[in-house]
PAKOLRO-179398 format. One record per residue (C-alpha): residue in one letter; x, y, z. Coordinates in Angstrom, 3 decimals. Each point is the difference from the previous one (the first is absolute). Example, Ala and Ser with C-alpha at 12.3 -4.5 7.8 and 13.67 -1.06 7.14 Angstrom:
residues 2
<rec residu="A" X="12.300" Y="-4.500" Z="7.800"/>
<rec residu="S" X="1.370" Y="3.440" Z="-0.660"/>
end
This chain:
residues 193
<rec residu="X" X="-57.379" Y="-16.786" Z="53.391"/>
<rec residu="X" X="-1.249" Y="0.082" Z="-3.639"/>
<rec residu="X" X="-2.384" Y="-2.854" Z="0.113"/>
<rec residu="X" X="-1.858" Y="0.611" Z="-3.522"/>
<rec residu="X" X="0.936" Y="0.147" Z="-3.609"/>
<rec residu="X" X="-1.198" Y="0.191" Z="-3.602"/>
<rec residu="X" X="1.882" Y="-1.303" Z="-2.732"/>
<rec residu="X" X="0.140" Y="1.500" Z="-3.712"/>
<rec residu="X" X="1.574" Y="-2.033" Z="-2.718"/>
<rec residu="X" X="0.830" Y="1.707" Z="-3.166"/>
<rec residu="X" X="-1.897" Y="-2.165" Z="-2.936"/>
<rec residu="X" X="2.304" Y="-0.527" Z="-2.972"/>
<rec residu="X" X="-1.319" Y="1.878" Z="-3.314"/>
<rec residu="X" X="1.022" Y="0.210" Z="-3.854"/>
<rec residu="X" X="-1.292" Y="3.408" Z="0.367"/>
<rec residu="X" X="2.272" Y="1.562" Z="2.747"/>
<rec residu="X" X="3.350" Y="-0.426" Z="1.570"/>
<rec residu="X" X="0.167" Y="-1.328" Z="3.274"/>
<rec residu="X" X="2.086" Y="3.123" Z="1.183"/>
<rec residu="X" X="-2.710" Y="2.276" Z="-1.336"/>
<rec residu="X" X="-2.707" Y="-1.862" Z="2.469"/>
<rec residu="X" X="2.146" Y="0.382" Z="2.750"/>
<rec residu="X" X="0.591" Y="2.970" Z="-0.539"/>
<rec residu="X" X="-3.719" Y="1.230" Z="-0.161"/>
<rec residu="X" X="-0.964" Y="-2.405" Z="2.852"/>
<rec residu="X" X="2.323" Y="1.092" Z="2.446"/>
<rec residu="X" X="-0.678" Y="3.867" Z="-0.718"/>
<rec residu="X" X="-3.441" Y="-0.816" Z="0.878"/>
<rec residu="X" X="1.170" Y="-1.463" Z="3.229"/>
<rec residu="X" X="2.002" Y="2.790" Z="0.734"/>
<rec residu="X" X="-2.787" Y="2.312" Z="-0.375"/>
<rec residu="X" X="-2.489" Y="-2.348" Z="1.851"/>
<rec residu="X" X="2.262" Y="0.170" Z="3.084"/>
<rec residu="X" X="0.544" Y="4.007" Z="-0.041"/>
<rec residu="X" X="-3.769" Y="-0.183" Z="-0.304"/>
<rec residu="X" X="-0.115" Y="-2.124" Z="3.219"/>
<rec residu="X" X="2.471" Y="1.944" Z="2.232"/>
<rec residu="X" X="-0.739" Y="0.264" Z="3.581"/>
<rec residu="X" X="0.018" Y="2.775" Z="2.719"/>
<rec residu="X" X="4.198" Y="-0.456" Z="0.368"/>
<rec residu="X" X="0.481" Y="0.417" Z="-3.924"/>
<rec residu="X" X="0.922" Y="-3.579" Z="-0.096"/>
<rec residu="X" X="-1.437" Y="-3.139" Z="-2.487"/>
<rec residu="X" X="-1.155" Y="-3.222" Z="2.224"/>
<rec residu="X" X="0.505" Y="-2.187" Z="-3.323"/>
<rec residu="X" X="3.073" Y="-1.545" Z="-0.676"/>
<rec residu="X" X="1.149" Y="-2.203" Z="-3.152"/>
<rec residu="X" X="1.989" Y="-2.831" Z="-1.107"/>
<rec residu="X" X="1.490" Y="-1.310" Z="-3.222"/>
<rec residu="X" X="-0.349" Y="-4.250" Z="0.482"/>
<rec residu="X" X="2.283" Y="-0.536" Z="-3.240"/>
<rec residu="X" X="2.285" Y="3.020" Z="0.628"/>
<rec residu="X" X="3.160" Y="-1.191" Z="-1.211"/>
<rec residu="X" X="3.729" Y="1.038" Z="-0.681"/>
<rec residu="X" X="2.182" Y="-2.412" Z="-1.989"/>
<rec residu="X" X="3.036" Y="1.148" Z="-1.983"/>
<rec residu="X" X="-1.120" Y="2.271" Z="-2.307"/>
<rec residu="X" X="-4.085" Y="-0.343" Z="0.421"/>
<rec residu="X" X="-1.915" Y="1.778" Z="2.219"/>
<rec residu="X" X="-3.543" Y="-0.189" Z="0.543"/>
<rec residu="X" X="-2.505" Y="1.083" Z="3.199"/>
<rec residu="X" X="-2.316" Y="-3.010" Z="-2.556"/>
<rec residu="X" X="-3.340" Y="0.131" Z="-0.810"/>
<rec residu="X" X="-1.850" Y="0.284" Z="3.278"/>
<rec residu="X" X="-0.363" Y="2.188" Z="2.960"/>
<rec residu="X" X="-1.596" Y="-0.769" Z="3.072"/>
<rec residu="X" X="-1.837" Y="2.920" Z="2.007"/>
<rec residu="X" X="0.312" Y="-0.730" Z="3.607"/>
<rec residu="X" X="-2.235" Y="1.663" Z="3.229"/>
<rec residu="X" X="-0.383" Y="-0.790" Z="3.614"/>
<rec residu="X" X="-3.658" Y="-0.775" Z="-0.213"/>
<rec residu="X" X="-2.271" Y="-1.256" Z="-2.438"/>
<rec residu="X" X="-2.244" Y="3.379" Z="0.591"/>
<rec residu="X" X="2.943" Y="2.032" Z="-1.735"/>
<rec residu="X" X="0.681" Y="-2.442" Z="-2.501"/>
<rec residu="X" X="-3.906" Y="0.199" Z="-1.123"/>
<rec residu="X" X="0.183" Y="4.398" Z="0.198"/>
<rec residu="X" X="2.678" Y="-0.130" Z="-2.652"/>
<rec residu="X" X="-2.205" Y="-1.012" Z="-2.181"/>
<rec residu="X" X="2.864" Y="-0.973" Z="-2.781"/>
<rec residu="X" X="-2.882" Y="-1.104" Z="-2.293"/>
<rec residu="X" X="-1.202" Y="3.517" Z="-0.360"/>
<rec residu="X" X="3.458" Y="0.977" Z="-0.371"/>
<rec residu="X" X="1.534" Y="-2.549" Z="-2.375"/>
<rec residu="X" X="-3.582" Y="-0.213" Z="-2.257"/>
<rec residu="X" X="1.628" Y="1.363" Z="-3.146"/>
<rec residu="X" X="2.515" Y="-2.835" Z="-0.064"/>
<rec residu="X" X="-2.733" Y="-2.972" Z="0.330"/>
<rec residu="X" X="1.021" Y="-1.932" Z="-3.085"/>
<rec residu="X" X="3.968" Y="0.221" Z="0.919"/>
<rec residu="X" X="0.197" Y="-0.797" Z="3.636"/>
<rec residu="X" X="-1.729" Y="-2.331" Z="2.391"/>
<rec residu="X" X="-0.566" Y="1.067" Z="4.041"/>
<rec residu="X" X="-1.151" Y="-2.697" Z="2.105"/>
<rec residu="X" X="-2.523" Y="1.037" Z="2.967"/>
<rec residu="X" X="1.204" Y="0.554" Z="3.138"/>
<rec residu="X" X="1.980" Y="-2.786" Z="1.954"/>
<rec residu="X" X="1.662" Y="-0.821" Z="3.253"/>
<rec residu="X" X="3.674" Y="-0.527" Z="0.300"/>
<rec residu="X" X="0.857" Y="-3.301" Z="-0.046"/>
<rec residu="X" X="0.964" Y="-1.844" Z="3.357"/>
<rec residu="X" X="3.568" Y="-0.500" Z="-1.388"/>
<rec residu="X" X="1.938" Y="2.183" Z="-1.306"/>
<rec residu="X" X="3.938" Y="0.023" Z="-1.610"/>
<rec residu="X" X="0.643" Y="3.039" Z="2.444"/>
<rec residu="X" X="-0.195" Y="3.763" Z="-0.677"/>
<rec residu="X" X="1.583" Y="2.819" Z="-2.549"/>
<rec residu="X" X="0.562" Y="3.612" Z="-0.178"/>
<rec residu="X" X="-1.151" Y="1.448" Z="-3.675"/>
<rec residu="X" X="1.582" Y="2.981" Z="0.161"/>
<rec residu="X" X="0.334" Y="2.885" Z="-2.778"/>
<rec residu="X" X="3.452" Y="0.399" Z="-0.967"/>
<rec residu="X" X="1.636" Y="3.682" Z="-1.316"/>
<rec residu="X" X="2.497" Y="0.995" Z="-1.568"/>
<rec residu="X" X="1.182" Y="3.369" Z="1.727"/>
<rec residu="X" X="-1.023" Y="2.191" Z="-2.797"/>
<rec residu="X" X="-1.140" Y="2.812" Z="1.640"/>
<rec residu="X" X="-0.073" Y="3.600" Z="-1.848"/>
<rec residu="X" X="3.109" Y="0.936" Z="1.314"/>
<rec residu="X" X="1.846" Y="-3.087" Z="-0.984"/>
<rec residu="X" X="-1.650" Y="0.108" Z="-3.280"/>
<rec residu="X" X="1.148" Y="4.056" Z="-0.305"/>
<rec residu="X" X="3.227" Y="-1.065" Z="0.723"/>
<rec residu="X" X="0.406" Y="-2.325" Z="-2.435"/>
<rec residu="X" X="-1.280" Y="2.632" Z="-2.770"/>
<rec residu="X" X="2.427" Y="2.352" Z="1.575"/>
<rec residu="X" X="3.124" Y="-2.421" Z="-0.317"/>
<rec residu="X" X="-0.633" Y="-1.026" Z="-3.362"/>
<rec residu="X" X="-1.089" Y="3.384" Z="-1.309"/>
<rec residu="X" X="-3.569" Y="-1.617" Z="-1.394"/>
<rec residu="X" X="-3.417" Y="1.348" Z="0.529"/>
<rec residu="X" X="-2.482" Y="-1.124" Z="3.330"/>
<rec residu="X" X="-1.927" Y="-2.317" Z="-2.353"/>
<rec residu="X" X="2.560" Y="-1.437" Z="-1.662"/>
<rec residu="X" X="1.833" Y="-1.015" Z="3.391"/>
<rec residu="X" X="-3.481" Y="-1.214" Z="1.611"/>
<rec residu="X" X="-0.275" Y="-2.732" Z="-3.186"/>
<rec residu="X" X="3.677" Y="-1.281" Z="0.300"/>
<rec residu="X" X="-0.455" Y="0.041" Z="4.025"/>
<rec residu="X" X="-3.307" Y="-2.140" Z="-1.058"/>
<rec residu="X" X="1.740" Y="-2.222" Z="-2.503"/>
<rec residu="X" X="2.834" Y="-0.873" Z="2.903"/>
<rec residu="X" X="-3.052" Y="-0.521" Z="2.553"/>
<rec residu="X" X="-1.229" Y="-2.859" Z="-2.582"/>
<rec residu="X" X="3.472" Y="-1.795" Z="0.448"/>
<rec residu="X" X="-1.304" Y="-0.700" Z="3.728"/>
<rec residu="X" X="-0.218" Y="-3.980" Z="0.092"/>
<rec residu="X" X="-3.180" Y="0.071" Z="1.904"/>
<rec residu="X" X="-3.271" Y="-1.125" Z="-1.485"/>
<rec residu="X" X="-2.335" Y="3.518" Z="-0.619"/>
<rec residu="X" X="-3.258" Y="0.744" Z="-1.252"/>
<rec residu="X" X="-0.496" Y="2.894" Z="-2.574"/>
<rec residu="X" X="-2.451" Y="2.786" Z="0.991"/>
<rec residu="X" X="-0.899" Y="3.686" Z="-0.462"/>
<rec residu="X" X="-0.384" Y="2.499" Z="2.578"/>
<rec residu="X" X="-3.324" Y="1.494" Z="0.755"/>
<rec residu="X" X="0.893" Y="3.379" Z="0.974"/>
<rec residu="X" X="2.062" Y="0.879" Z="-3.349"/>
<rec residu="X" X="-0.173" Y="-3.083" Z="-2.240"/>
<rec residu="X" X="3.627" Y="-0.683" Z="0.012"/>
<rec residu="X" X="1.094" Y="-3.710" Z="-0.276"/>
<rec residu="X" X="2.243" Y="-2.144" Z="2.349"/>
<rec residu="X" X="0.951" Y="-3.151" Z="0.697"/>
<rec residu="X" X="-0.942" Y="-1.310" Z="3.565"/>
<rec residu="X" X="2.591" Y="-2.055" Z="1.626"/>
<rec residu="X" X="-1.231" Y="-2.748" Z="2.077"/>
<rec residu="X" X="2.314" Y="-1.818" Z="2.256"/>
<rec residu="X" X="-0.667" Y="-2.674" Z="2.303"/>
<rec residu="X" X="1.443" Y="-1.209" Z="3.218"/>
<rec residu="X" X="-0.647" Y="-3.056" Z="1.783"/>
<rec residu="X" X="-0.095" Y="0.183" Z="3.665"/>
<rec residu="X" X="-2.032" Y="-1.410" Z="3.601"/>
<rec residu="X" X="-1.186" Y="2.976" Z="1.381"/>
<rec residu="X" X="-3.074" Y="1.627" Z="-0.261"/>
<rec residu="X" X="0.674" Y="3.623" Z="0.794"/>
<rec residu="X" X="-2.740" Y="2.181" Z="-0.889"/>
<rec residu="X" X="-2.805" Y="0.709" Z="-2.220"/>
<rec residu="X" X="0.312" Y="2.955" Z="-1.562"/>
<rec residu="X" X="0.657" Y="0.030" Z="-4.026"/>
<rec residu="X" X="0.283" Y="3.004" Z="-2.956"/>
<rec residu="X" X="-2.683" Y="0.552" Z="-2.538"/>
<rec residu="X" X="2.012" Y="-2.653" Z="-2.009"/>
<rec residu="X" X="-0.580" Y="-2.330" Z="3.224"/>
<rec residu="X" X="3.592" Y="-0.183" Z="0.449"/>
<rec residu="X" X="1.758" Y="0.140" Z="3.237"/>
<rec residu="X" X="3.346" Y="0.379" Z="1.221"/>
<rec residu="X" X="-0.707" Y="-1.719" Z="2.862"/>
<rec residu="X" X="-3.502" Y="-2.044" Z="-0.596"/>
<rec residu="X" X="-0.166" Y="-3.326" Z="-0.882"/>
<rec residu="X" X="-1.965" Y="-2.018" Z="-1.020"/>
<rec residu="X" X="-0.907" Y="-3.998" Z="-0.317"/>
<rec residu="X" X="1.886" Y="-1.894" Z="-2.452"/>
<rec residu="X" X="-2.506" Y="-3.772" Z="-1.483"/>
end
């Protein structure tokens, strides 16, 4: 059971956008976790958005994300001050804590896709007679339309950008403990305070 987090609050600048910090903060995640992988292939971290919200037309995962491990060993080997050290004067991470005793309950953070896989997205070009390129922008512009809070980020294999869809799902059961390199789960959860 994940028994250990860090929180990291986005600061509030003049200088940069909010979404821009996010942005760059959770990339670094992302990368910190693939860095961290164990034997299985798997990330041990898993994260929460405390102010994720969806109401009407706003959606937000907020301005902080908690970092969650089973043991306060693990939390300590991420190291997300060596990670995050760039972004010092935008974001604050407390030092490692202990879940509260009492918690709301648990949630699945999940990553949410749009099916646009390369053969849906030939298709499209195909029906409509347009180029692969041109399809893969209007299949990205209808993935936007998604009512689910995302964060922006770039891909570190060829630099393209997306938008990653969080969505979250309340529920009692604590099923396992394995999460992505985004420390999402389809399955995971993790404590809601």
């Amino acid at each position: 059971m994940m028994m250990f987090y860090q929180e990291i609050t986005i600061l509030p600048s003049n200088e940069v956008s909010e979404a821009f910090l996010l942005s760059k903060t959770y990339q670094q995640l992302h990368i910190s976790f693939a860095d961290k992988k164990n034997n299985d292939n798997c990330n041990i971290y898993g994260v929460s958005f405390p102010e994720y919200s969806i109401k009407n037309n706003y959606t937000s995962v907020g301005n902080k994300i908690r970092v969650f491990a089973n043991d306060e060993a693990s939390m300590n080997s991420l190291n997300l001050s060596k990670w995050l050290y760039r972004l010092n004067d935008y974001i604050h991470i407390t030092k490692v804590r202990k879940i509260p005793d009492r918690i709301k309950g648990y949630a699945v953070y999940k990553r949410f896709r749009e099916k646009n896989s390369i053969s849906k997205i030939r298709r499209y070009a195909d029906y409509r007679n347009i180029s692969y390129k041109e399809a893969q922008n209007k299949l990205a512009i209808k993935e936007q339309e998604c009512n689910l809070p995302y964060i922006q980020m770039k891909s570190c294999t060829n630099n393209n950008k997306f938008s990653l869809f969080v969505q979250r799902i309340k529920t009692d059961a604590v099923i396992n403990w394995k999460f992505n390199f985004y420390g999402l789960s389809n399955s995971s959860a993790v404590p809601e305070f």
